[in-house]
C-alpha positions in Angstrom: 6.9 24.6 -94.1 8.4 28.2 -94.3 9.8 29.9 -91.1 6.8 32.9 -92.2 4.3 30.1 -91.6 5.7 28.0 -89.2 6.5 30.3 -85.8 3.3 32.4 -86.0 0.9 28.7 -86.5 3.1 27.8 -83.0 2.0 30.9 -81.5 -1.6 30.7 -82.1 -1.2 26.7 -80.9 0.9 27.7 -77.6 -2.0 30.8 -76.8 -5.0 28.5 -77.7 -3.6 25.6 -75.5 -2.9 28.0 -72.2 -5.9 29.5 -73.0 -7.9 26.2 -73.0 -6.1 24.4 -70.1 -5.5 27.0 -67.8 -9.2 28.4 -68.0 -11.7 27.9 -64.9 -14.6 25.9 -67.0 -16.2 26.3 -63.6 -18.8 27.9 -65.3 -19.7 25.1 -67.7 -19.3 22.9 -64.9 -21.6 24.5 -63.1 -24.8 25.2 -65.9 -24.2 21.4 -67.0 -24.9 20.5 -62.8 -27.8 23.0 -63.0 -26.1 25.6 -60.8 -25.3 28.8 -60.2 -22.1 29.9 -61.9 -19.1 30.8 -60.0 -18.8 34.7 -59.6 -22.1 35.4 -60.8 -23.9 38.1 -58.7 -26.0 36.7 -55.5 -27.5 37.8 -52.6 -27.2 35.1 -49.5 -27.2 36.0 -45.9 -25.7 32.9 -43.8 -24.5 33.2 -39.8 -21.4 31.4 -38.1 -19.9 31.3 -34.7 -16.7 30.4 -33.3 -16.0 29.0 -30.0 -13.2 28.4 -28.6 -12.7 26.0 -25.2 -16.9 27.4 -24.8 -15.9 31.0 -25.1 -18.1 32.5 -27.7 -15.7 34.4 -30.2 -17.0 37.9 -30.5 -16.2 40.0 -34.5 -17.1 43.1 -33.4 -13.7 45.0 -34.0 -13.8 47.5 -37.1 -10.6 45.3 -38.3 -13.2 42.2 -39.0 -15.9 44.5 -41.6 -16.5 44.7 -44.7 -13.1 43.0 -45.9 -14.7 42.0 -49.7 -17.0 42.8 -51.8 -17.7 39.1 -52.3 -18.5 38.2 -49.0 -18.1 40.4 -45.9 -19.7 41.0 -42.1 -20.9 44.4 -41.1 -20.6 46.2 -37.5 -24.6 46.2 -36.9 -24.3 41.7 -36.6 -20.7 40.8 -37.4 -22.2 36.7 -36.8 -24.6 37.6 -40.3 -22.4 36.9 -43.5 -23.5 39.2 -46.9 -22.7 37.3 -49.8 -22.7 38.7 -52.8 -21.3 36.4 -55.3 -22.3 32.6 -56.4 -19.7 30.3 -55.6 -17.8 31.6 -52.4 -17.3 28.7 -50.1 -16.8 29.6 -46.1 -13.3 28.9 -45.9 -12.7 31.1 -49.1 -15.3 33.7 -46.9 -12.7 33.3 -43.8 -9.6 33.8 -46.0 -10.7 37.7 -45.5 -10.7 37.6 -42.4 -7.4 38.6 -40.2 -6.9 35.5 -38.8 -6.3 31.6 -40.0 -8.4 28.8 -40.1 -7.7 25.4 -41.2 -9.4 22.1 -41.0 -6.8 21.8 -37.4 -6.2 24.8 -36.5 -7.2 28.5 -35.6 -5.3 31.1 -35.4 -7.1 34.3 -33.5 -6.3 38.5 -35.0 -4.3 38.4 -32.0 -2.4 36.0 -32.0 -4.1 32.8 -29.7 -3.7 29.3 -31.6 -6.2 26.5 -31.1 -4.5 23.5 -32.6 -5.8 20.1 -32.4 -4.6 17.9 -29.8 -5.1 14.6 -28.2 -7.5 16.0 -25.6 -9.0 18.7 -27.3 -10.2 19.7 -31.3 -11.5 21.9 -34.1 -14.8 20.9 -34.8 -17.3 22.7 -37.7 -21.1 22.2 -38.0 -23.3 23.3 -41.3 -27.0 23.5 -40.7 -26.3 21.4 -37.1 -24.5 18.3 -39.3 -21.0 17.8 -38.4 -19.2 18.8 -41.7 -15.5 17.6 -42.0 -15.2 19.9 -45.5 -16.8 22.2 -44.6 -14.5 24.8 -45.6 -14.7 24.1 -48.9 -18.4 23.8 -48.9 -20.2 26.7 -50.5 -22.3 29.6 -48.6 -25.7 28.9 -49.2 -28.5 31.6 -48.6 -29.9 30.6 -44.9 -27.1 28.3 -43.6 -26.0 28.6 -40.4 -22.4 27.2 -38.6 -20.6 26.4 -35.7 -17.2 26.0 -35.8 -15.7 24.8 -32.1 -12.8 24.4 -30.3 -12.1 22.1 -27.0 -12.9 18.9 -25.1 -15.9 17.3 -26.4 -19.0 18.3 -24.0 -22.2 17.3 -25.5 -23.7 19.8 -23.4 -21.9 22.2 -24.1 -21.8 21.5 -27.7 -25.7 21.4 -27.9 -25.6 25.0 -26.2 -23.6 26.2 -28.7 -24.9 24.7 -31.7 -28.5 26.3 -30.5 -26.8 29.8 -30.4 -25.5 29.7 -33.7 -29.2 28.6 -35.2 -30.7 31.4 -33.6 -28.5 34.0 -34.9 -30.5 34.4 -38.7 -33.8 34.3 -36.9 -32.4 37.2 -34.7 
């Protein structure tokens, strides 16, 4: 095969390949599962709170609003999350924040870690159900959660998971 023929047919294979393996066929995923596809315009409201050793965590510093376009909390309820795209999942949603969360640990704007430990943990709830991936769960339109950190307390938990399902009906 000529040189003339040969690099350029190479090309075309090299571009068609990235292009096919290194695309997000989230999309088709998602209309073959008969859902909404990723990115696609939405409008979702969904609350969380944080607490930490039965302190409730409070988000109403300027430095905490209106972070994305995706996916954002405003001054007037900083506890109400605007979504605005299909697909964004709460950890995703907390990634814009200016602080860290993982699965163990948080990691407070200021500075103030709360790590799991033998005595005490991170613990997150979806719609009152303990959820251990939850962070990679999507938003949906009317969920609601809890993510807590310390000894376990029923009572205290049950307090605080009755806070955080009043917060959309506010």
């Amino acid at each position: 095969m000529p040189k003339k023929i040969f690099y350029p047919l190479v090309v075309i294979i090299v571009i068609f390949a990235g292009y096919y393996f290194g695309y997000d066929h989230g999309w088709e995923r998602a209309v073959e599962n008969n859902q909404e596809a990723v990115g696609e315009p939405a409008e979702k409201r969904a609350s969380f709170l944080i607490f930490t050793n039965g302190v409730r965590r409070v988000f109403t510093a300027a430095m905490y609003h209106n972070l994305s376009a995706d996916a954002y909390i405003e001054a007037a309820n900083p506890a109400i999350i605007q979504v605005k795209k299909s697909g964004i999942t709460w950890g995703r949603f907390f990634a814009t924040l200016p602080f860290e969360l993982s699965a163990t640990c948080l990691v407070t704007g200021t500075g103030e870690r709360f790590c799991n430990t033998a005595s005490r943990s991170l613990k997150f709830y979806l719609n009152g159900e303990r959820t251990e991936n939850f962070l990679e769960t999507e938003i949906r339109d009317g969920d609601w959660a809890l993510i807590s950190y310390g000894l376990e307390n029923e009572t205290r938990l049950s307090s605080e998971l009755v806070q955080a399902k009043q917060i959309l009906d506010e």
